[in-house]
C-alpha positions as CSV (number, residue, x, y, z in Angstrom):
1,X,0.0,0.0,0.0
2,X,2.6,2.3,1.0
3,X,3.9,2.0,-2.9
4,X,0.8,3.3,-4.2
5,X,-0.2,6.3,-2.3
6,X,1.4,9.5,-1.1
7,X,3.9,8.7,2.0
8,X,2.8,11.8,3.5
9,X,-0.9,11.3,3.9
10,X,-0.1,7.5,4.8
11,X,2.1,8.8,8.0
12,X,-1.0,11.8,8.5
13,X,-1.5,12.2,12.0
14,X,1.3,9.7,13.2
15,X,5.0,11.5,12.3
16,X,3.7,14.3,9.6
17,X,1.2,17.1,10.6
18,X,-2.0,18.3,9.5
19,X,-1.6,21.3,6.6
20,X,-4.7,22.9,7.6
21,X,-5.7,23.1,11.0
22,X,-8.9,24.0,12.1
23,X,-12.5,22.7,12.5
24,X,-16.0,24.1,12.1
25,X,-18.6,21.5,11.4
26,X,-21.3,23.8,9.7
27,X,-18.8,26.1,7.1
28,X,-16.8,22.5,6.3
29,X,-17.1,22.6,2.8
30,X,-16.4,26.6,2.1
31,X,-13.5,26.5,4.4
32,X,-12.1,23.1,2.2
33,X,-13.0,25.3,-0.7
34,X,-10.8,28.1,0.5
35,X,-7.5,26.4,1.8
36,X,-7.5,25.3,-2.1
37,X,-8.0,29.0,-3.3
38,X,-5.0,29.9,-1.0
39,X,-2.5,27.1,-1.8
40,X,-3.3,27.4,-5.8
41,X,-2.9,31.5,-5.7
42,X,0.7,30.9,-3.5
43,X,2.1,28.5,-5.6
44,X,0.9,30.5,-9.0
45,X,2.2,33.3,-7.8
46,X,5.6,32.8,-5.9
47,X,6.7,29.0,-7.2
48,X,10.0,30.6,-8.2
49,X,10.9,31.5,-4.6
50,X,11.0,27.6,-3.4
51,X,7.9,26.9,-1.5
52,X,8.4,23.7,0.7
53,X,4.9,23.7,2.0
54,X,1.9,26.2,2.9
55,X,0.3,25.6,6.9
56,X,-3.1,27.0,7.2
57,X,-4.4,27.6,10.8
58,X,-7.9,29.2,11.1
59,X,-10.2,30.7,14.0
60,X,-13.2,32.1,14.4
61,X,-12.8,35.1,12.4
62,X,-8.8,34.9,12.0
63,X,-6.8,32.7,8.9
64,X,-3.0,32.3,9.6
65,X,-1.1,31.5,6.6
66,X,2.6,30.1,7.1
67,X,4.5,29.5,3.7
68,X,8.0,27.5,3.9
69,X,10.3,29.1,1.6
70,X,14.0,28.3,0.1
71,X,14.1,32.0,-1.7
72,X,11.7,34.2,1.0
73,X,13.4,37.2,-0.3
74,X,11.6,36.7,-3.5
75,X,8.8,36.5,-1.9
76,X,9.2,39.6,0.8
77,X,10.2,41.9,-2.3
78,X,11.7,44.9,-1.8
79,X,10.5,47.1,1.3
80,X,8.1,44.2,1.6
81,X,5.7,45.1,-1.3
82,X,6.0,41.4,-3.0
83,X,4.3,39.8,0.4
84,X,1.7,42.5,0.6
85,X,0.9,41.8,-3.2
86,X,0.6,38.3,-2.4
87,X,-1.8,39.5,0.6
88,X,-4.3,41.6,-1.3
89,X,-4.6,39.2,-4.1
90,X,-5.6,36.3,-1.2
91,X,-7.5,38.5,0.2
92,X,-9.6,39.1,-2.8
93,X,-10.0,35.9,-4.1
94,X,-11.1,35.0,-0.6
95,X,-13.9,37.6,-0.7
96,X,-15.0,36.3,-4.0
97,X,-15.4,33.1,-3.0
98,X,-17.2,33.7,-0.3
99,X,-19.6,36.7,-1.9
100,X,-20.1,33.4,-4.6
101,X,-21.5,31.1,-1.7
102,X,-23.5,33.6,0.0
103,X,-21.2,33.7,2.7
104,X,-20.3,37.2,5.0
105,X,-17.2,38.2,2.8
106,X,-15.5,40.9,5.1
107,X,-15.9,39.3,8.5
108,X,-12.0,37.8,8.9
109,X,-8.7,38.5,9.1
110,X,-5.4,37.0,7.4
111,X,-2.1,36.9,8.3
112,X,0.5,36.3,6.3
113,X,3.8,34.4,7.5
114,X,6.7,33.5,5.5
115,X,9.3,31.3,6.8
116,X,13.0,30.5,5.7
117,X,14.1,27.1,5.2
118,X,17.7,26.3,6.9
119,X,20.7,25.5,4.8
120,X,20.9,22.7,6.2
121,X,17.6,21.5,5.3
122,X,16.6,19.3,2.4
123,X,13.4,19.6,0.9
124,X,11.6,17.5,-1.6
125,X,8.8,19.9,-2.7
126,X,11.5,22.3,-3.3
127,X,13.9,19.9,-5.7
128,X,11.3,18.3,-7.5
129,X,10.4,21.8,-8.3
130,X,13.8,23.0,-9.4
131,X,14.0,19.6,-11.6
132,X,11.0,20.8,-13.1
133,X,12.4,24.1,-14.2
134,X,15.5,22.2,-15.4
135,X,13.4,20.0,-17.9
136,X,11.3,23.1,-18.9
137,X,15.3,24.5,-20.1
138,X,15.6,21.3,-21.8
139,X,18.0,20.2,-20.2
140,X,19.0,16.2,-20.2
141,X,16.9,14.8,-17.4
142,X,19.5,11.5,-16.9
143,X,22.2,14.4,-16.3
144,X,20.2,16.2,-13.9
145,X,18.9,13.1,-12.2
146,X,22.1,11.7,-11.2
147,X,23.3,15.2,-10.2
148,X,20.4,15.9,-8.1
149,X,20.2,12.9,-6.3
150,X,24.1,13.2,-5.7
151,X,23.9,16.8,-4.4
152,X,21.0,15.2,-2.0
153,X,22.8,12.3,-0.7
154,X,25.1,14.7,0.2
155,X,23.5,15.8,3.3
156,X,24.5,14.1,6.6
157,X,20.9,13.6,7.4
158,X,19.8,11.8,4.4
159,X,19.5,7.8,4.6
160,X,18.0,7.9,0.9
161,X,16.5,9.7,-2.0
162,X,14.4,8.2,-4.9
163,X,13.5,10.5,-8.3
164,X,10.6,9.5,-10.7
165,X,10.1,11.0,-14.0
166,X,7.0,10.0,-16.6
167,X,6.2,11.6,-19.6
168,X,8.1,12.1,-22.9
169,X,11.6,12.4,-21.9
170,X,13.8,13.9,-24.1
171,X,11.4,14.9,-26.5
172,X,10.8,11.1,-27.1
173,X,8.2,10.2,-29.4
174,X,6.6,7.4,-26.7
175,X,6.0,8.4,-23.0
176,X,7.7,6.4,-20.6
177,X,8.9,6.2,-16.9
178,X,11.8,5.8,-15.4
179,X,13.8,6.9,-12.6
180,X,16.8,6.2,-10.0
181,X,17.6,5.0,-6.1
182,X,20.1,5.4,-4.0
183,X,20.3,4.6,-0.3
184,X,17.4,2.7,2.0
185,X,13.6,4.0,1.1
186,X,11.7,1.6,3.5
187,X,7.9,3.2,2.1
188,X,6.3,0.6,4.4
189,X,7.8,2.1,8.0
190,X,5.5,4.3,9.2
191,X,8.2,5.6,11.7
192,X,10.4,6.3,8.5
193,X,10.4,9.9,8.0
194,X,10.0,10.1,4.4
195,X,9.7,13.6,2.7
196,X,7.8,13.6,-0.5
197,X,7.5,16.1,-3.2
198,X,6.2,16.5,-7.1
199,X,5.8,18.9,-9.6
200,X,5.1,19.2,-13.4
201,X,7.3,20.5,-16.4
202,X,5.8,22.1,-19.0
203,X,7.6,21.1,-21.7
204,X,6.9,22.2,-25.8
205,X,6.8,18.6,-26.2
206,X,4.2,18.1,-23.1
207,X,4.1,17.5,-19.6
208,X,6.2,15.6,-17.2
209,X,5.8,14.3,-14.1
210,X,8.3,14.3,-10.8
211,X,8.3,12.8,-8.1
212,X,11.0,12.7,-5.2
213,X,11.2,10.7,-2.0
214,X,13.9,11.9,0.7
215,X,14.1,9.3,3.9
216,X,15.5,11.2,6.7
217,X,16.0,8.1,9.4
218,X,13.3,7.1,11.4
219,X,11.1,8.6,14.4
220,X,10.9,7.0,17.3
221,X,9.4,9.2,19.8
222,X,7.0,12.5,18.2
C-alpha cells in the first residue's frame, strides 16, 4: 500500500502534521474550498521562490497562513511590497469566493507568514520543483537526475533519495517512466520519516511528471 499512495498522507496524523488546522462543522465545505483557493494562488504566484509547504491555521474570524520558503526574499520583495501583493490578491480571491457562496465576505482576518528554510535542510517539494524548471530548459533529465540525487545524498541527514520522471523524456516520441535510487527508502515504515515532493514541467513537447522521495532516518518518539 505504501507503494501506491502519497507517503505523506499515509504517515497523517502519526509523524507528519495536518496542513490545515482547524474545525467548524457547519462552514466544512467553504473553508475546504478556501484552503485550495490559497495554496493554488501561492504557488501561482511565488513558485520561483521555493515553496516547501503552505500551513493554514484558522479561528473564528482569523486565517493564519505560514508559507516554507528556500528563496523568501523573493517573496518579501523589496520594502516588503512582494508579500503585501501576495496579501491583497488572497485576500480578494477569498472575498469572492465567499460573496459566490453567499457567505459574510468581510468578516476575517489574514495573516501572512513567510518562513525560511535552513541551509541545512533538504526539501523534496523544493527539488522536484527546481527539476522541473531544469526539464522546462531542456536540459538532459538523466544528467540532472544523477546530479540531483548526488547533491542530496550529500547531506549528513539523508539515509536515501528516490526520483521518478513519466512523460516524454527527451522529447521522445513514446511516453515512458523511469527513474533512480540510492540509499534505504523503507515506504512501508511508518516511523520512517519520508519527505515527499512532485511537480510538473511544461515542456513544448508536453508535460512531465516528478516525483521525489527523501528518507530522513526514522522517528521514534514524536
Amino acid at each position: 500500500m505504501a507503494q501506491k499512495i502519497q507517503p505523506n498522507s499515509y504517515r497523517l496524523g502519526l509523524n507528519v502534521p495536518w496542513s490545515s488546522r482547524w474545525f467548524f462543522k457547519r462552514s466544512l465545505r467553504y473553508f475546504l474550498a478556501e484552503d485550495l483557493l490559497i495554496r493554488t494562488i501561492i504557488k501561482k504566484k511565488i513558485l520561483q521562490a521555493g515553496i516547501a509547504g503552505v500551513e493554514i491555521e484558522r479561528t473564528r474570524d482569523a486565517i493564519r497562513v505560514n508559507v516554507r520558503a528556500a528563496r523568501p526574499g523573493l517573496i518579501i520583495g523589496r520594502g516588503g511590497k512582494g508579500i503585501d501583493e501576495l496579501k491583497d490578491a488572497v485576500i480578494k480571491a477569498v472575498k469572492a469566493l465567499r460573496r459566490k457562496n453567499k457567505v459574510p465576505a468581510d468578516k476575517f482576518t489574514l495573516n501572512l507568514n513567510i518562513e525560511e528554510l535552513k541551509r541545512f535542510e533538504v526539501s523534496a517539494p523544493v527539488l522536484a520543483q527546481q527539476f522541473a524548471f531544469d526539464l522546462e530548459k531542456r536540459l538532459p533529465y538523466r544528467r540532472n537526475m544523477k546530479r540531483l540525487i548526488e547533491s542530496i545524498m550529500q547531506n549528513r541527514d539523508v539515509k536515501g533519495a528516490k526520483i521518478r520522471v513519466g512523460g516524454r523524456l527527451d522529447g521522445a516520441e513514446i511516453a515512458r517512466v523511469d527513474g533512480m535510487t540510492k540509499g534505504n527508502m523503507p515506504l512501508q515504515t511508518l516511523r520512517a520519516h519520508i519527505d515527499y515532493g512532485e511537480a510538473t514541467a511544461f515542456t513544448t513537447y508536453g508535460t512531465i511528471g516528478i516525483k521525489v522521495w527523501i528518507y530522513k532516518g526514522d522517528i521514534f518518539e514524536k
